[in-house]
N, C-alpha and C positions, 0 to 999 in steps of 0.2 A: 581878418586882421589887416591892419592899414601900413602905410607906411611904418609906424613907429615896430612894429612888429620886425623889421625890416630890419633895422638898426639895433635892434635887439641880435637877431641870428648872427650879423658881422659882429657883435660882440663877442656871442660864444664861439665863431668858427675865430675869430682874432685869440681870444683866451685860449684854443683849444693848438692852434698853428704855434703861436708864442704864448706859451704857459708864464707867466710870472711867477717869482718865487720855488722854481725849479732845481729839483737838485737834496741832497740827504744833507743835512746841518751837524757839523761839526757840536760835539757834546748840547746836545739840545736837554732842555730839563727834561722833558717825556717825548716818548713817539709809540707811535700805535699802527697797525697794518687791519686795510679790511681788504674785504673781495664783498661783490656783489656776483654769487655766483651763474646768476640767470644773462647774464651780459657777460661776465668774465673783466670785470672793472677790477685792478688791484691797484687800491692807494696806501702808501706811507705817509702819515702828516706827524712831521717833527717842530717842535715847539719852543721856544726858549719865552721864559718868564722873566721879567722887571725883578728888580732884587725886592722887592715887596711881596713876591711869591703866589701873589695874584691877578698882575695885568699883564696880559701877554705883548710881548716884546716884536715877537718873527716868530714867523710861520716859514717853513718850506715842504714843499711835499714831493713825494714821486711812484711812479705809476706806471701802467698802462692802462687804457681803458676804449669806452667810446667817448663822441666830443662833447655829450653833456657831461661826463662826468668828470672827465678832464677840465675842461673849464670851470665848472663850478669849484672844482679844487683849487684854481687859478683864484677867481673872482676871490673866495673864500679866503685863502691864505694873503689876501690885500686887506680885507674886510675885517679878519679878528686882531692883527695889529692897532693896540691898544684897547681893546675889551677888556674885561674881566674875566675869569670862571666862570663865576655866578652868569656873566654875559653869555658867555658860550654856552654853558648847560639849558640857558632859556632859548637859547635858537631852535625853530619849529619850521619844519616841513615847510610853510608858506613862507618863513623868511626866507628860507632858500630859492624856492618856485618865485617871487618874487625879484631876487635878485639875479636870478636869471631872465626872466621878465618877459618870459613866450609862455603861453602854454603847456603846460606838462603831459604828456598823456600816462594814461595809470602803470604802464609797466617802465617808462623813464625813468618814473619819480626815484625809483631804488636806486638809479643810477645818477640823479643830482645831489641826492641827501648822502651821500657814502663819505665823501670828506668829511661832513657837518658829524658825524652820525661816530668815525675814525677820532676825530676832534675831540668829542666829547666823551668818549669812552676812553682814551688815552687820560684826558683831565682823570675820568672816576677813578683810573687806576692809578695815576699820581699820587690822588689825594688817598688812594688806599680805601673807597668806597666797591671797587668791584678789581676782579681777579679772570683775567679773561685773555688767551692766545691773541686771539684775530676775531676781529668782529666781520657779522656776515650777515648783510642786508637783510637775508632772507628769514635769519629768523627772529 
Protein backbone atom coordinates (compact mmCIF):
# COMPACT_ATOMS: atom_id res chain seq x y z
CA UNK A 1 0.00 0.00 0.00
CA UNK A 2 1.41 3.61 -0.99
CA UNK A 3 0.95 6.68 0.38
CA UNK A 4 -2.66 6.97 -0.13
CA UNK A 5 -3.11 4.12 2.23
CA UNK A 6 -1.47 6.37 4.53
CA UNK A 7 -3.90 8.93 4.71
CA UNK A 8 -6.54 6.60 5.01
CA UNK A 9 -5.04 5.01 8.68
CA UNK A 10 -4.91 9.14 9.82
CA UNK A 11 -8.49 8.98 9.04
CA UNK A 12 -9.49 6.26 11.08
CA UNK A 13 -6.87 6.82 13.98
CA UNK A 14 -8.63 10.83 13.58
CA UNK A 15 -12.20 9.28 13.52
CA UNK A 16 -11.37 6.90 16.26
CA UNK A 17 -9.22 9.86 18.73
CA UNK A 18 -12.40 12.39 17.86
CA UNK A 19 -15.34 10.31 17.05
CA UNK A 20 -17.96 12.62 15.51
CA UNK A 21 -21.52 12.43 16.32
CA UNK A 22 -20.57 11.19 19.79
CA UNK A 23 -22.83 10.85 22.50
CA UNK A 24 -26.81 9.13 23.31
CA UNK A 25 -29.53 11.42 21.34
CA UNK A 26 -32.21 12.92 23.19
CA UNK A 27 -35.71 11.05 22.12
CA UNK A 28 -34.16 9.61 18.79
CA UNK A 29 -36.93 7.85 16.50
CA UNK A 30 -35.05 4.35 17.09
CA UNK A 31 -31.73 3.05 18.51
CA UNK A 32 -30.46 -0.31 18.73
CA UNK A 33 -27.18 -1.74 20.70
CA UNK A 34 -24.83 -4.56 19.25
CA UNK A 35 -21.56 -6.09 20.49
CA UNK A 36 -19.19 -7.97 18.32
CA UNK A 37 -18.30 -10.39 20.82
CA UNK A 38 -15.02 -11.72 19.40
CA UNK A 39 -13.31 -8.04 19.74
CA UNK A 40 -15.68 -7.03 22.63
CA UNK A 41 -16.93 -3.82 20.31
CA UNK A 42 -20.19 -2.47 22.01
CA UNK A 43 -22.10 0.09 19.82
CA UNK A 44 -25.39 2.19 20.44
CA UNK A 45 -26.50 3.97 17.18
CA UNK A 46 -29.42 6.40 17.75
CA UNK A 47 -31.29 7.80 14.97
CA UNK A 48 -33.62 10.61 14.40
CA UNK A 49 -35.71 10.62 10.95
CA UNK A 50 -37.00 13.77 8.81
CA UNK A 51 -40.70 14.05 9.42
CA UNK A 52 -41.25 12.07 6.14
CA UNK A 53 -40.42 9.03 8.36
CA UNK A 54 -37.92 7.95 5.83
CA UNK A 55 -34.61 9.98 5.44
CA UNK A 56 -32.55 9.95 8.18
CA UNK A 57 -32.06 13.23 9.86
CA UNK A 58 -28.87 12.57 12.70
CA UNK A 59 -27.15 9.92 13.66
CA UNK A 60 -25.31 9.65 17.00
CA UNK A 61 -23.82 6.64 18.37
CA UNK A 62 -21.84 5.39 21.60
CA UNK A 63 -19.63 2.75 22.56
CA UNK A 64 -16.63 1.16 23.32
CA UNK A 65 -14.61 -0.76 21.16
CA UNK A 66 -11.32 -1.17 18.95
CA UNK A 67 -10.27 1.85 16.45
CA UNK A 68 -11.83 0.20 13.39
CA UNK A 69 -14.78 -0.07 14.81
CA UNK A 70 -15.12 3.15 16.45
CA UNK A 71 -14.39 4.98 13.54
CA UNK A 72 -16.40 3.43 11.10
CA UNK A 73 -19.23 4.25 13.60
CA UNK A 74 -17.84 7.93 13.32
CA UNK A 75 -17.34 7.82 9.48
CA UNK A 76 -20.79 6.15 9.37
CA UNK A 77 -22.96 8.36 11.66
CA UNK A 78 -21.53 11.42 9.03
CA UNK A 79 -22.45 9.25 5.97
CA UNK A 80 -26.25 8.18 6.77
CA UNK A 81 -27.22 11.89 7.34
CA UNK A 82 -29.65 12.23 4.56
CA UNK A 83 -30.03 8.63 3.30
CA UNK A 84 -32.99 6.89 3.12
CA UNK A 85 -33.98 3.39 4.87
CA UNK A 86 -34.24 1.88 1.77
CA UNK A 87 -30.48 3.62 1.54
CA UNK A 88 -29.39 2.18 4.76
CA UNK A 89 -30.74 -1.40 4.31
CA UNK A 90 -28.81 -1.61 0.84
CA UNK A 91 -25.31 -0.68 2.61
CA UNK A 92 -22.99 -3.83 2.14
CA UNK A 93 -19.99 -4.99 3.64
CA UNK A 94 -17.83 -3.27 0.90
CA UNK A 95 -19.58 -0.03 1.31
CA UNK A 96 -18.15 -0.02 4.49
CA UNK A 97 -14.53 -1.62 3.85
CA UNK A 98 -14.52 0.91 1.33
CA UNK A 99 -15.24 3.81 3.13
CA UNK A 100 -12.80 3.10 5.45
CA UNK A 101 -10.51 2.68 2.54
CA UNK A 102 -7.41 0.21 3.91
CA UNK A 103 -7.75 -3.16 3.78
CA UNK A 104 -9.71 -5.18 5.93
CA UNK A 105 -8.40 -8.39 7.16
CA UNK A 106 -11.09 -11.21 7.62
CA UNK A 107 -11.41 -11.16 11.38
CA UNK A 108 -11.73 -6.89 11.40
CA UNK A 109 -14.43 -6.94 9.09
CA UNK A 110 -16.99 -7.82 12.12
CA UNK A 111 -15.56 -5.09 13.61
CA UNK A 112 -16.12 -2.25 10.84
CA UNK A 113 -19.57 -3.54 9.84
CA UNK A 114 -21.21 -3.50 13.55
CA UNK A 115 -22.45 0.22 13.34
CA UNK A 116 -23.75 -0.58 9.57
CA UNK A 117 -25.12 -3.86 10.70
CA UNK A 118 -26.60 -1.84 14.67
CA UNK A 119 -28.02 0.71 11.96
CA UNK A 120 -29.87 -1.46 10.02
CA UNK A 121 -31.29 -3.81 12.38
CA UNK A 122 -32.57 -0.80 14.56
CA UNK A 123 -34.27 0.43 11.04
CA UNK A 124 -35.96 -3.43 10.79
CA UNK A 125 -37.12 -3.08 14.27
CA UNK A 126 -38.68 0.45 13.76
CA UNK A 127 -40.27 -0.48 10.77
CA UNK A 128 -41.64 -3.65 12.84
CA UNK A 129 -39.83 -6.12 10.30
CA UNK A 130 -37.66 -7.95 13.03
CA UNK A 131 -37.98 -8.33 16.93
CA UNK A 132 -34.42 -8.52 18.37
CA UNK A 133 -32.48 -7.39 22.03
CA UNK A 134 -28.88 -6.62 20.69
CA UNK A 135 -27.54 -7.58 17.58
CA UNK A 136 -24.29 -9.69 17.45
CA UNK A 137 -21.86 -9.74 14.73
CA UNK A 138 -21.21 -13.21 15.33
CA UNK A 139 -24.13 -14.64 14.44
Amino acid sequence: MGMGSDMYRQQILDHYKNPRNYGEMEDPDFTHVGENPSCGDTIQMDVRLEDDGETIDYVSFTGDGCAISMASASMLSERLAGMTIDELHDLETDDITEMLGVDISPMRVKCAVLGRQVAQDGAKIHEGEMDLDRTKTEE
